[in-house]
N, C-alpha and C positions, 0 to 999 in steps of 0.2 A: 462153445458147441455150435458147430455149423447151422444142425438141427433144428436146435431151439431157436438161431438166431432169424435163419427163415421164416419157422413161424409166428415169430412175435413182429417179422416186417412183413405178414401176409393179411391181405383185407381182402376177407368175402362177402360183397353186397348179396343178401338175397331176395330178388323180388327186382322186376325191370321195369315200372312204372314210372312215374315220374322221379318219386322220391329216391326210388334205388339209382337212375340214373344222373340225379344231381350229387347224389352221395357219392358216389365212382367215381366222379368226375373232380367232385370237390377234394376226394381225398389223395386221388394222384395227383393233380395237382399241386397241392401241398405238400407231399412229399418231393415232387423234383424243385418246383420252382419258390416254396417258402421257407421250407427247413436246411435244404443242404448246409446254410451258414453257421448253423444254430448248435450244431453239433462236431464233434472232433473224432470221436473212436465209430460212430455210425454212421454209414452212407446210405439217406434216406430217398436214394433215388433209383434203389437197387428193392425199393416197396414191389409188392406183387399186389395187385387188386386185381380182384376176379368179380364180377357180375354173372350172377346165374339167374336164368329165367326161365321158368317152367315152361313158359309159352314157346310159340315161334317165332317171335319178334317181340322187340322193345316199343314200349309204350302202348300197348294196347289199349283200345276203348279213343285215341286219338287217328288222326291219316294215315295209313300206313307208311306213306315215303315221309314223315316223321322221322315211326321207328329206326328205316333204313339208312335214313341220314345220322343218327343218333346213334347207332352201331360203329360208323362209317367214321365218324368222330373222337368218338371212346379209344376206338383201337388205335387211333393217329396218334391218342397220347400216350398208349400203352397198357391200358385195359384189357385185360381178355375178356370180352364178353362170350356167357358160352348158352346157347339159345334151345328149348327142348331139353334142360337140364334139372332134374331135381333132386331135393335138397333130402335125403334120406337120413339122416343121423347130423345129430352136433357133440363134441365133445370139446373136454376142456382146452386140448391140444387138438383139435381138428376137424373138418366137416365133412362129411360125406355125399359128396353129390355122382346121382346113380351108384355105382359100382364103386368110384374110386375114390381112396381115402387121400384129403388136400391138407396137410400139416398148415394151422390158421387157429391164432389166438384171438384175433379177431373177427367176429361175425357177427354181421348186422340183418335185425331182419327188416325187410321192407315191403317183403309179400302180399299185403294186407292185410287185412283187419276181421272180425267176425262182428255179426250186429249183436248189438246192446242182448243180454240176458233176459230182459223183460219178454222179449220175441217169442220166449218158447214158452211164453207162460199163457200166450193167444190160445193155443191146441189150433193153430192153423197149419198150413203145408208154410216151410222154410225152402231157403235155397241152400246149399252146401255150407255158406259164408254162416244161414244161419238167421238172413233176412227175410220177412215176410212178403212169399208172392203175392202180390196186391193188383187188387183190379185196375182195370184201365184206366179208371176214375180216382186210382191213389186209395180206397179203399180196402177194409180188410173182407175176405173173401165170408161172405152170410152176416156179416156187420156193415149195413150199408152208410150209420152215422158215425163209424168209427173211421180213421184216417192215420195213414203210415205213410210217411216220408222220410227223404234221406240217405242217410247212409242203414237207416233200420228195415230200408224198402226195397226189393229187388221189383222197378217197376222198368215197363218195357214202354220204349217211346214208338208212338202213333206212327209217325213217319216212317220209320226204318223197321220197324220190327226187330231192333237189338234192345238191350238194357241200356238205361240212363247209365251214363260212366259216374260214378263213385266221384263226384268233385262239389264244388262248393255251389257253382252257377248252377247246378241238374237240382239240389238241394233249393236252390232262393225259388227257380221256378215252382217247382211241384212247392211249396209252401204259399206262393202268391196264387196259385191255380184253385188249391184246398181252397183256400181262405174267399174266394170269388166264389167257389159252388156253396160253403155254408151261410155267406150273406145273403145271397141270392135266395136259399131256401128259407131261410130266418122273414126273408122279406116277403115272400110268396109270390116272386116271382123268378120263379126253377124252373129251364127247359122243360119238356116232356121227358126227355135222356140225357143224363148227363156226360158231359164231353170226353173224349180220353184226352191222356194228358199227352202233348206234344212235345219235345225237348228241341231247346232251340239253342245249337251251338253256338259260340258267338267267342270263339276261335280257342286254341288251347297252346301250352307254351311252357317247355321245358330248359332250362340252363344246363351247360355240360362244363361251362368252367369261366376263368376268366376270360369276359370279352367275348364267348363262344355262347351261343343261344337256339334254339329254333322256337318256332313261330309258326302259327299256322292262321291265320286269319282270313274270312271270305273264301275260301280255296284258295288263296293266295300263301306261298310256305317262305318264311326267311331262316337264314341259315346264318351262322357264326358272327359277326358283329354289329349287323345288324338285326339279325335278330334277339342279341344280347340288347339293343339300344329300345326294340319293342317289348321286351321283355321288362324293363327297369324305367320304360314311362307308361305304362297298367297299372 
């Protein structure tokens, strides 16, 4: 059955962050360039992987010419990335992004995450995800000795006026920052005001397949082998 056979070699990443574009990348790959051998009655090079991304570009919360280089990549190996797309239904046999039904036994989510369950137990204001809008200070909002970091924090960095991006370096800071303003007050010696919290990028860096990487370091962006060689000495 032509059908079925489509959708059982159809891969839909959902969600175009880091993880959704390593996943796209790793998975077509491995369909032209690892399996072909491996099998006799199925041509695994004839896989359809689609990336959909609610957003308007790949990789958000990163450089933008990042995202665009990472698009620009995907498709050279035969990804369709579809940008401004979202994922309205999932079925056994298919998913439905906006209006159109995509015949897909396979679907991955990658969209993110929601914070921890404990968050709504604060009675504070959340953000959509579900994380606590937290003061400047990493604070919960009329709890000034209470503290929310992480991925459980929707906190906004000092410099940019955007959100801390969702990764593990925004997480180490804001926990070595908390941890500086509770000694300091333990000790009795606390500013007048306590500081807001500043995020300090210190470069960000996605893989798209073998040998194919970007990199973003200093303002400085590496693209395909070497920045697969920047990527794999971090």
């Amino acid at each position: 059955n032509e059908l079925s056979r489509q959708g059982k070699l159809t891969f839909v990443v959902v969600g175009g962050g880091p993880t959704g574009v390593e996943l796209a990348g790793a998975i077509k790959e491995t369909a032209t360039r690892t399996l072909p051998e491996e099998f006799r009655n199925i041509d695994t090079t004839t896989a359809r992987v689609i990336l959909a991304q609610g957003g308007p570009s790949l990789l958000p919360g990163m450089p933008e010419k990042m995202g665009q280089l990472a698009k620009s990549d995907l498709e050279a190996m035969g990804v369709e990335v579809r940008l401004n797309s979202h994922v309205t239904g999932v079925e056994a046999d298919g998913i439905l992004i906006g209006e159109e039904r995509v015949p897909a036994e396979n679907v991955i989510w990658a969209a993110g995450i929601q914070g921890t369950p404990i968050a709504r137990s604060l009675g504070v204001e959340l953000d959509p995800q579900g994380r606590v809008l937290v003061e400047p200070d990493c604070s919960v909002p009329g709890y000034p000795e209470a503290f929310v970091i992480g991925d459980a924090a929707h906190a906004i960095d000092a410099n940019t006026g955007q959100p801390v991006p969702g990764v593990a370096q925004g997480a180490i800071q804001m926990a070595t920052f908390v941890a500086r303003i509770i000694v300091a007050e333990i000790e009795g010696n606390a500013a007048p005001e306590r500081p807001s919290f500043a995020y300090h990028d210190k470069g960000s860096m996605a893989t798209i397949g073998r040998g194919q990487a970007l990199a973003s370091v200093n303002g400085r962006t590496f693209r395909g082998f070497f920045g697969w060689l920047a990527w794999g000495l971090v």
